[in-house]
N, C-alpha and C positions, 0 to 999 in steps of 0.2 A: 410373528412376534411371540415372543414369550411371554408363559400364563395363559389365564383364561379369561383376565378379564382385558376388555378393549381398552383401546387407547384415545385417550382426547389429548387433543393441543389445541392451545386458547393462547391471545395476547394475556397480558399481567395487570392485575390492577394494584392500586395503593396497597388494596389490605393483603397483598400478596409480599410484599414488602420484606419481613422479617423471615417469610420461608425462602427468597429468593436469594436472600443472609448467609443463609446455611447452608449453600452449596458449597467444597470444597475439593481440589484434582489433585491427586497422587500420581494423574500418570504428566510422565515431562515433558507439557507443552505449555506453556504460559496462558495465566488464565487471571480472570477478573475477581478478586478476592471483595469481601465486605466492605473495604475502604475505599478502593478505586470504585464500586456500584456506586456507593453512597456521591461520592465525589461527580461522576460522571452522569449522575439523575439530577443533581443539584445544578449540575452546567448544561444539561437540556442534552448534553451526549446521546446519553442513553433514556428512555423514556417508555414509561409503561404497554404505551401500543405499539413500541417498537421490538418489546421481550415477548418470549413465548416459553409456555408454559406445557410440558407434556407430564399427562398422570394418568396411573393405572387405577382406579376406586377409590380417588380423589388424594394419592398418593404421587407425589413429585416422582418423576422417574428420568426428568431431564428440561435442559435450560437454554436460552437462544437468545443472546444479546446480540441484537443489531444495532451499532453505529453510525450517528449523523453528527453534521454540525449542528451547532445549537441554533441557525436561524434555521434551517431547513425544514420542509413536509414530510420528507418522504429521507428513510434513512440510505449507510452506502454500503458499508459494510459489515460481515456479521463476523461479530467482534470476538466471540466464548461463545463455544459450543459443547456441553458436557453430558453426557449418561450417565444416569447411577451405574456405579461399578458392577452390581449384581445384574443388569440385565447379560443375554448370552450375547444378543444379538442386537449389540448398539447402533450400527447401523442405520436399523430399522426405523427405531426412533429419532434418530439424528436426520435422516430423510424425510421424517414424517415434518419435524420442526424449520427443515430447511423447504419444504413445499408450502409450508402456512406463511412464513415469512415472504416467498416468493409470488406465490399468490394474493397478498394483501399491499407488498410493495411493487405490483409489475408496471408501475409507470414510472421507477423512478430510477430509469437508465441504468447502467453500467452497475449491477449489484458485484458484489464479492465476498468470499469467503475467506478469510486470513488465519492460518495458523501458524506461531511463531515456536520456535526451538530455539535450544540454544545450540552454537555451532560447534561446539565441544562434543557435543551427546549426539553428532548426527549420525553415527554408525550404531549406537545401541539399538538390544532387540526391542526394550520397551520403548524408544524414541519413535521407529520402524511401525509398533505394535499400534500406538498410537497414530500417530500418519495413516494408514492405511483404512481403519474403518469408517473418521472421518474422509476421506476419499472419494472411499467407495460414496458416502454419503453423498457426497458434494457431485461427482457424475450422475448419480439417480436423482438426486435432484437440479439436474439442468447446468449444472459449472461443469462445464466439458473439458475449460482448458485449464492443465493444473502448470505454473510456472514455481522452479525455485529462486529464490533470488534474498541475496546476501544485503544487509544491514549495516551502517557503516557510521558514526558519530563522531566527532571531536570539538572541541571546547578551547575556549580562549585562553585558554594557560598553556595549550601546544605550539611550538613554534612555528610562524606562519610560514608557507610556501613561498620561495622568490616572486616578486613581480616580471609580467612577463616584460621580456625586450623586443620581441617581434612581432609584438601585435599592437592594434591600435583599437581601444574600444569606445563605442558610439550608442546615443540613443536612436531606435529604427519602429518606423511607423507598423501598423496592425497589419499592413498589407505587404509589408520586408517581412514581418514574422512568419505570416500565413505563406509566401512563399519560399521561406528557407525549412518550415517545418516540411514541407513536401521536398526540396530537395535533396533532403539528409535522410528521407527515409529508403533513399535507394541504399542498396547492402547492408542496411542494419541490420544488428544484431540482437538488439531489443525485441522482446517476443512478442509483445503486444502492437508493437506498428508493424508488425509483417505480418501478424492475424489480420490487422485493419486494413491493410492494402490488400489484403486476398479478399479478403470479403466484399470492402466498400471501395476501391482505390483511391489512389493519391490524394485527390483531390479534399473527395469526406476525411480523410488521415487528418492535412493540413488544417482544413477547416474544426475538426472537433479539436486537436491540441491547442488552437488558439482558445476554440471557445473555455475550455476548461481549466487550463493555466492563467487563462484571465480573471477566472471565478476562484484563485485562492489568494488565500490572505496574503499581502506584501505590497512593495510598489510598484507599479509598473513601471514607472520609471527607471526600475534597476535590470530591468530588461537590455541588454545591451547586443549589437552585431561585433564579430571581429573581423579587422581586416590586418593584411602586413602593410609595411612604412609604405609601398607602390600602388595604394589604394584597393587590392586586391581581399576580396572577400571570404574568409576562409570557414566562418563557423558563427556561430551565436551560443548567449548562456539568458537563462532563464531561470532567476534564485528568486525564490516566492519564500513563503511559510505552510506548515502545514499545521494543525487546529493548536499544538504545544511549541515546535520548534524551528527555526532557522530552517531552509531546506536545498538540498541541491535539485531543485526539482527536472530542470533539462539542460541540455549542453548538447549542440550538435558540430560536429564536421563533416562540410561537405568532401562526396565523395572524390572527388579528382582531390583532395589535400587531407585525405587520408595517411597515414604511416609516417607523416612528420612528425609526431609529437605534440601537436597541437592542442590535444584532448588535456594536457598534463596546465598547457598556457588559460586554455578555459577554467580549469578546474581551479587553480589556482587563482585570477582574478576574482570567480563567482566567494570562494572563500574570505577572501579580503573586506567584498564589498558588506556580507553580512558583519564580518568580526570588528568594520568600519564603526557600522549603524548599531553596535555596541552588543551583538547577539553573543551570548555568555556560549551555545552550544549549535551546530549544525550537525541535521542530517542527512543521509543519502541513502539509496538502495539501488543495487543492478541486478541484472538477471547473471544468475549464478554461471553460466556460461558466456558472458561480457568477460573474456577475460582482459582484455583495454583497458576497460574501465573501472574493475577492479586493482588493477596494476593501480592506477590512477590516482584512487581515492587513497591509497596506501602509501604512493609517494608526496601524496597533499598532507601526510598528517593522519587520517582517520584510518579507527581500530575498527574492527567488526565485534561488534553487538547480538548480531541474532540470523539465523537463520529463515527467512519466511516463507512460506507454502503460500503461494497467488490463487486461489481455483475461481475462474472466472469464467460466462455464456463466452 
């Protein structure tokens, strides 16, 4: 590391507050400014044991906001990640603060790392420049898998998608869910259920998507199966919320009813049902090489917003 004198990293308390104010990023990746801290402390988002504090002779030298919901213990994801501009070797620090976080939060599952771009700037060298030290950061400190994946939003004043005509949709028990999420993960393309089948199989796949899609905000109720008019089962959608907005959070087609077009019939009623129940905005995100379901979200209406960097165990 750079200099001579050591480095400490500590969580943040109250009276740390005003210095955690005066952080601010030149380089272009979106980051948590004064207004969103203050807002996101006040809604239990963000929370003093869950920030981390690195200084060199009790000089700020770098910052680590981790995000939870507001009932949770333990936070999910680490939200702003920044170095003072003058250190050589940010990295270093950004590992140091990604190892305190990790080690104080390691019970509380599935951590990640987010850093957002905008999808305009993803070819520049300082886009690039940025990306990459936190990276590196994020494999030394234990997020081995780095996924890209595209952001996607639209609002109730875009015109809605046609209702579908060949499908028919139903409400379906925990035990239809848990086994249509296993059966749709044969040839996905989504990065994260073909990590989880490689690692834990099908089975844990299914079983954790329920459990977790059942713990976000929305109703369950609007869980729905699709089938065509001959009672034939083709796919499921699963539109939740996430802690601000409307969300597409899953949609599967089974593999034999693949390449029909189906994905466009899911997409399109999951949209309906939120702009129904009067959601002013929905969002979505795919992995940058879905390109399905990118096609998808583009012929439903929704613009891309952001690009995101996933680095996850």
């Amino acid at each position: 590391m750079d200099g001579h004198d050591s480095l400490t990293v500590r969580p943040s308390t109250p009276a740390d507050l005003h210095a955690l104010e005066q952080w601010s990023c030149e380089e272009p990746v979106a980051w948590v400014d004064r207004t969103r801290l203050r807002e996101e402390m006040a809604s239990g988002n963000y929370r003093h044991e869950w920030t981390w504090i690195a200084e060199r002779a009790d000089r700020p030298v770098g910052r680590a906001l981790w995000w939870g919901r507001s009932d949770a213990t333990s936070p999910l994801t680490l939200d702003c990640l920044l170095v003072d501009p003058g250190e050589k070797h940010p990295e270093d620090i950004a590992t140091a603060l990604i190892l305190a976080g990790r080690d104080a939060f390691d019970d509380a599952g599935e951590l990640e790392f987010n850093v957002d771009v905008a999808v305009t700037d993803s070819t520049d060298r300082s886009v690039s420049a940025a990306l990459e030290w936190r990276e590196a950061a994020a494999h030394r400190g234990g997020f081995t898998r780095t996924t890209e994946r595209i952001a996607f939003a639209r609002t109730a004043d875009d015109p809605r998608p046609e209702i579908s005509t060949r499908l028919r949709f139903a409400a379906g028990t925990d035990d239809q869910f848990r086994v249509l999420f296993g059966a749709v993960a044969a040839g996905s393309l989504d990065s994260h259920t073909r990590s989880m089948v490689a690692e834990h199989g099908v089975a844990a796949l299914a079983a954790d998507d329920l459990a977790f899609y059942s713990s976000l905000p929305g109703l369950r109720e609007a869980w729905q199966i699709a089938s065509r008019t001959d009672g034939t089962t083709v796919g499921f959608i699963v539109p939740t919320r996430n802690a601000y907005d409307a969300a597409i959070s899953y949609l599967g087609v089974l593999p034999e009813h693949r390449g029909n077009g189906y994905v466009h019939d899911l997409l399109s009623q999951m949209v309906r049902i939120h702009h129904d129940a009067g959601e002013q905005k929905i969002v979505g995100t795919t992995d940058a090489t879905n390109l399905p379901m990118r096609a998808a979200f583009e012929r439903a209406g929704f613009g891309v917003t952001r690009t995101r960097i996933v680095h996850a165990r």
